[in-house]
Steps between C-alpha positions, in 0.01 A plus 500: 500500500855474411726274751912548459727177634844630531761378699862644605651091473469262212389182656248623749189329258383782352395371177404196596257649782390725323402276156339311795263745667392637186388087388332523863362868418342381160417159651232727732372668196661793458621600125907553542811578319791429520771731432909393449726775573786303628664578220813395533318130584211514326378113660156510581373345167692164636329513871195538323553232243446689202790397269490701250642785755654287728827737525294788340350522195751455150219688239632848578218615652539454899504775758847619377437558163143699610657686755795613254217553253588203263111376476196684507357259742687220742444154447235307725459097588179401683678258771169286491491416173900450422636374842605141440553434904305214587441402129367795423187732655133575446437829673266373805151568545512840698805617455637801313703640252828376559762688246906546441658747349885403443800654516723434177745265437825585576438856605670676786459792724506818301510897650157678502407769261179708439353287248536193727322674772179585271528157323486385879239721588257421238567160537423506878157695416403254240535177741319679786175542288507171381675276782374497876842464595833532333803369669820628378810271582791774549863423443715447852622805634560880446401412105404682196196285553403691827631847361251487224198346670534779792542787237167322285270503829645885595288588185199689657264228257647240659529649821118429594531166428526224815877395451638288786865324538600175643894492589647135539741344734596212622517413902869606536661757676720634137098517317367741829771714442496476132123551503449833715804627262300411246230737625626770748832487419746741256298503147272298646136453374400787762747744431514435093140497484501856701769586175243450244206637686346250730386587824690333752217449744293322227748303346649349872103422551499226179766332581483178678763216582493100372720278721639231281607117531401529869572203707324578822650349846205268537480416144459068425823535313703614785391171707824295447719832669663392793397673825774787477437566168153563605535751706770641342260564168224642762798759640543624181148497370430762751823679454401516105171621668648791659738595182209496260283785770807691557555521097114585410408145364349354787200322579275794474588546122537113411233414290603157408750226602598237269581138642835389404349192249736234302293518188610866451833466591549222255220642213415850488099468359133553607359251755165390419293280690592143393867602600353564858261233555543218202867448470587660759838648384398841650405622887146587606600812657742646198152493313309667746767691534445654124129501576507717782787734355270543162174605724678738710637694198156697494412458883490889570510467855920311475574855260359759727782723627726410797 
């Protein structure tokens, strides 16, 4: 399967969700990989504590240079054994393959030719035979990123494989709107993947909604509000609510809401368990959070058409 986290807003914790559900995804055994195509932030190598690619990778041979067909073959870091979060990991009894391929350093976004889509093609082909799921971390917005990746998976080869996308935003009124843009709006995902060949049907059925940095009315942080502010925050919860089902992102298509948590806003990097329940730096329910987001990637019965 091949997941796609895009996003119409920087800031919405893309990345840093993402890096985090495929730790949780591997953590339950499956084999993943990791793919950077923020390419004008290639950061993921730094969430995931690899240093060596911590703002991509600086041997000429990251996603840029493959795609542009610089390398035969993109450069890959197993995250288990060259992580140095937490001193450094041993890949846990039971758990996958967990693997990054980087963007390079210092590359940017770049227009999309032929050769770029074939290069993206084959690479896409490649991962799915060898990877149980490959998460691809999109640049923000209407990007070259998501022009290339939607004219790859129009390829009638690719087109039988299980794609699904996962479109970020945070809790806010400006992400809703920025979100169902995103997707339904003018060269949106719908309409520019209809360009290129997609059915539109199809496509709308893969694509599911992360809420963000949620702080919900009744959350333990909110406890100190006074009494107006209270109810104030519940007024607009439910007006957010409304906005989110009148713009196609509601409740019915929200497969995962992220808590607002302090440890991310300050640190952008994969919780693990002693984070949660040893120093306790990190919330309980941000983690299961993660967990529950990475198991309902492949739960069939949260895709089936609505």
């Amino acid at each position: 399967m091949i997941v796609f986290a895009t996003s119409d807003k920087g800031g919405t914790g893309r990345s840093v969700t993402s890096c985090n559900v495929a730790y949780r995804r591997a953590m339950q055994g499956s084999d993943v990989c990791y793919l950077d195509f923020d390419f004008g932030s290639p950061t993921s190598g730094a969430i995931f504590g690899v240093e060596a690619a911590g703002q991509g990778t600086p041997t000429g041979r990251g996603l840029h240079t493959y795609l542009a067909g610089g390398t035969a073959e993109a450069e890959q870091f197993d995250v288990w054994t060259q992580s140095t979060l937490g001193g450094g990991w041993a890949r846990p009894l039971g758990a996958g393959r967990l693997t990054l391929l980087p963007g390079d350093a210092g590359g940017g976004e770049f227009p999309v030719n032929k050769q770029m889509i074939r290069r993206c093609t084959d690479l896409f082909l490649s991962l799915d035979e060898e990877f149980e799921l490959t998460l691809v971390d999109l640049s923000a917005g209407r990007s070259y990123a998501t022009e290339l990746v939607l004219r790859a998976t129009a390829d009638p080869v690719l087109a039988a494989k299980t794609t699904r996308w996962l479109v970020f935003h945070r809790w806010t009124r400006q992400h809703i709107v920025a979100a169902s843009g995103l997707v339904h709006g003018t060269q949106g995902i719908l309409e520019t993947g209809a360009e290129y060949g997609h059915r539109k049907p199809d496509l709308e059925d893969g694509i599911r909604f992360v809420r963000t940095a949620v702080l919900e009315p009744e959350s333990p942080q909110l406890a100190s509000l006074r009494p107006e502010q209270s109810v104030w925050l519940q007024s607009y919860d439910i007006d957010l609510q409304r906005l989110a089902g009148k713009m196609r992102l509601g409740s019915s298509l929200m497969i995962g809401s992220i808590p607002l948590d302090p440890v991310l806003q300050w640190r952008e990097q994969i919780i693990v368990e002693d984070d949660i329940s040893t120093t306790r730096i990190a919330n309980a329910e941000t983690g299961q959070a993660f967990e529950a987001l990475a198991e309902r990637l492949t739960d069939k019965s949260l895709w089936e058409g609505l």
